[in-house]
C-alpha positions in Angstrom: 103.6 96.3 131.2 105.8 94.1 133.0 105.4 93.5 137.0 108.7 93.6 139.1 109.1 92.8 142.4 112.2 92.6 144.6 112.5 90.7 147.7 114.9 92.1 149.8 116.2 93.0 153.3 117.4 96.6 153.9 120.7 95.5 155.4 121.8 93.8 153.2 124.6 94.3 150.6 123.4 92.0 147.9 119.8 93.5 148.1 121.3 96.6 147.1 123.4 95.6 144.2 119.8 95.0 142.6 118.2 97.9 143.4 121.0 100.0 142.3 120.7 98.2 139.2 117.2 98.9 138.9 117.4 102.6 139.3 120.1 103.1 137.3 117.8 101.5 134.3 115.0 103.4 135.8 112.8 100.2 135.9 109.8 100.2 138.2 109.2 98.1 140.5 107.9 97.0 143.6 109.9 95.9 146.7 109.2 94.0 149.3 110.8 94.0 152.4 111.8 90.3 153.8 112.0 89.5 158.0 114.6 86.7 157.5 113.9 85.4 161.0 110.3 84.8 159.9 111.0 83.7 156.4 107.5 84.9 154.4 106.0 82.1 152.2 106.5 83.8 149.6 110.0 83.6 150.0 109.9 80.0 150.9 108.0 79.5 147.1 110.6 81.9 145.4 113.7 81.0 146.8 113.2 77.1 148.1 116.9 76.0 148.0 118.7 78.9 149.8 115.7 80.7 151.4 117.3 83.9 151.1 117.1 87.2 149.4 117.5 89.0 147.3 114.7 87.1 144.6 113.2 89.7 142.1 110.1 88.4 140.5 109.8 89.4 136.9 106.3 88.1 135.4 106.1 86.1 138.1 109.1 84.4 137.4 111.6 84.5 140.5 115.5 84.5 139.8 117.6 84.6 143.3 121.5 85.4 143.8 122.5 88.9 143.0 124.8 88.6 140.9 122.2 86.5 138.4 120.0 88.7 139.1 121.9 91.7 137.9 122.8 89.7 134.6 119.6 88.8 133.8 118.8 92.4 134.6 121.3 93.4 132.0 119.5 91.2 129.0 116.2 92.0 129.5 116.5 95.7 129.9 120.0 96.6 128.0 119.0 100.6 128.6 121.8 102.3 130.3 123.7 99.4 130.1 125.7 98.2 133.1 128.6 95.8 131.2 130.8 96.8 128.9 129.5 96.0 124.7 133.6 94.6 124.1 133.6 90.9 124.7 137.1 91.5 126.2 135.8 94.3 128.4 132.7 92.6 129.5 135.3 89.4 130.4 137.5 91.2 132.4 134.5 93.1 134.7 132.9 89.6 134.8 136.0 88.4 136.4 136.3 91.4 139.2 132.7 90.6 139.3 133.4 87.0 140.8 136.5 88.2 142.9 133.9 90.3 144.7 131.3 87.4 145.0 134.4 85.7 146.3 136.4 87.9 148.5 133.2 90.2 150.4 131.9 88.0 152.4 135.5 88.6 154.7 133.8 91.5 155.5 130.4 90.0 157.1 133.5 88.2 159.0 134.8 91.1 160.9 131.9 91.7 162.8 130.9 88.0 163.5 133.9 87.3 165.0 136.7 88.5 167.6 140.3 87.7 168.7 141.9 85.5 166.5 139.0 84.9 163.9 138.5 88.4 163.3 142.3 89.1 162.8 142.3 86.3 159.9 139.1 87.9 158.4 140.9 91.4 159.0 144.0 90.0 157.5 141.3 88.9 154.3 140.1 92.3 154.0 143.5 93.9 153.7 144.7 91.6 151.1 141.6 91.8 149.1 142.5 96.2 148.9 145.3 95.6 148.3 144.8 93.8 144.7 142.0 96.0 144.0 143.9 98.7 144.7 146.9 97.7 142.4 144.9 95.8 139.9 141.3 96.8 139.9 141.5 100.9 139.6 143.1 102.3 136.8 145.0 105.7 137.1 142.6 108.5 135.9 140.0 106.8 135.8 136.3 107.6 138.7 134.9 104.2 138.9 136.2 100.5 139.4 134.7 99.7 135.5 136.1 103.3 133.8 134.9 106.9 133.9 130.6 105.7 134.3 129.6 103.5 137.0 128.8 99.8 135.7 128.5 96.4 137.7 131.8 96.0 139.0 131.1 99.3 141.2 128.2 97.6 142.4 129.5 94.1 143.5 132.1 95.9 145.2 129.5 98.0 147.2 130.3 96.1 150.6 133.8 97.7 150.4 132.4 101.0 150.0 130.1 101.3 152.6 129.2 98.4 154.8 133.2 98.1 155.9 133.4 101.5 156.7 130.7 100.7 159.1 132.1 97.8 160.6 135.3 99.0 161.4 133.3 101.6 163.3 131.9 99.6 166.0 134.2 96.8 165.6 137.0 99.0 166.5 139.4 98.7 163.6 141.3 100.2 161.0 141.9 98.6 157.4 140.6 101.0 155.0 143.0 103.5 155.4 143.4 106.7 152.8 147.1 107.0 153.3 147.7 103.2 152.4 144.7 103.0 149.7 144.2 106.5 148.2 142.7 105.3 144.8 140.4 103.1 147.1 139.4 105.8 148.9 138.4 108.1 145.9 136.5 105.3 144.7 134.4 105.0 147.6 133.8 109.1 147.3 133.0 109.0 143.6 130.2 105.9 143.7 128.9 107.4 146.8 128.4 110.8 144.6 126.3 109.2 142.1 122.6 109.9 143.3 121.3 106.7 142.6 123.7 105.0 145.0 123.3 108.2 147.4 119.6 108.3 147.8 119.4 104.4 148.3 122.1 103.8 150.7 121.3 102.1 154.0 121.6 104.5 156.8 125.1 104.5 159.1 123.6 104.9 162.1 121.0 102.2 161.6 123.4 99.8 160.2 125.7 100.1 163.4 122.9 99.7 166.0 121.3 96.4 164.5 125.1 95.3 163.9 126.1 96.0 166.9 123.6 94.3 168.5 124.0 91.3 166.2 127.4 91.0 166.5 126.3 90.6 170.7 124.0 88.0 169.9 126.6 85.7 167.8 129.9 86.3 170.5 127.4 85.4 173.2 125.8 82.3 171.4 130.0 80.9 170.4 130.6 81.6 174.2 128.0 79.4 176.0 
């Protein structure tokens, strides 16, 4: 049988894209929790040109950058499959796929920054609701991919839960029902499925080691 192993970091986003993945094909596997401020050898060996995670190891063969990782999770173990079979289908979800590489890391912004930096990233944020709101959800419709979750819902997991958090602490107001109501329902139906329920990081976690993150950085820009 084959051995799986997942590198990873419990905050973070991208590390949970690929163990959504992994449950929702039921793979087994074995994770490994990463200190990124005390980088493990392992990860140095795995990962030698960004030195980050997530890396899942497959046979001993390590692939890093979760949006790889989730293809490559998608050929080797087509089960349950997470991209639609229709080449026109599978192209259009690929290319919500990259907006979401692209467009995300805004919201890592909102909490590294303040004043004038954080209104720009703020000002990101809102623009990248807006066209998912108007262009990624269709009417009728539960997830961002159709009526079963699939990838798209998963690279788009940083809207669903980590900004929520953010805005909590960070004191601010973007993802607002009134002005993104298929948004919001969205965010309520992937949070339903138990896969992405059971394996979500915890809230009140998130906002203390955020918070206290978010400290650090201000206090390192100001001196």
């Amino acid at each position: 049988m084959a051995v799986v192993k997942l590198l990873g970091a419990w905050l973070s986003p991208y590390c949970c894209r690929v163990i959504w993945a992994l449950k929702l094909k039921a793979i087994p596997y074995e994770y490994i929790e990463e200190d990124l401020s005390v980088k493990s050898p392992l990860l140095l060996q795995c990962n030698p040109v960004y030195k980050r995670v997530p890396v899942l190891i497959h046979d001993g063969k390590p692939i890093s950058e979760s949006t790889v990782i989730l293809r490559y999770i998608e050929e080797i173990w087509p089960q349950n499959p997470l991209l639609p079979s229709d080449p026109y289908e599978k192209a259009v979800a690929l290319f919500w796929i990259k907006f979401a590489d692209d467009k995300s890391p805004s919201i890592s912004k909102l909490y590294r920054t303040d004043g004038e930096e954080q209104q720009q990233a703020a000002k990101e944020c809102s623009e990248m609701l807006e066209i998912i709101e108007e262009h990624g959800l269709i009417e009728g419709k539960k997830f961002l991919g159709g009526d079963e979750i699939n990838m798209v819902d998963i690279a788009f997991c940083s809207v669903a839960h980590w900004l929520g958090v953010i805005e909590e602490f960070a004191g601010l107001k973007i993802l607002e029902p009134h002005k993104f109501p298929k948004l919001s329902s969205w965010i309520q139906n992937f949070k339903s499925v138990p896969v992405i329920k059971e394996n979500l990081p915890d809230s009140d976690k998130m906002v203390a080691l955020l918070k206290r993150r978010r400290e650090m950085l201000l206090a390192s820009k100001s001196n």
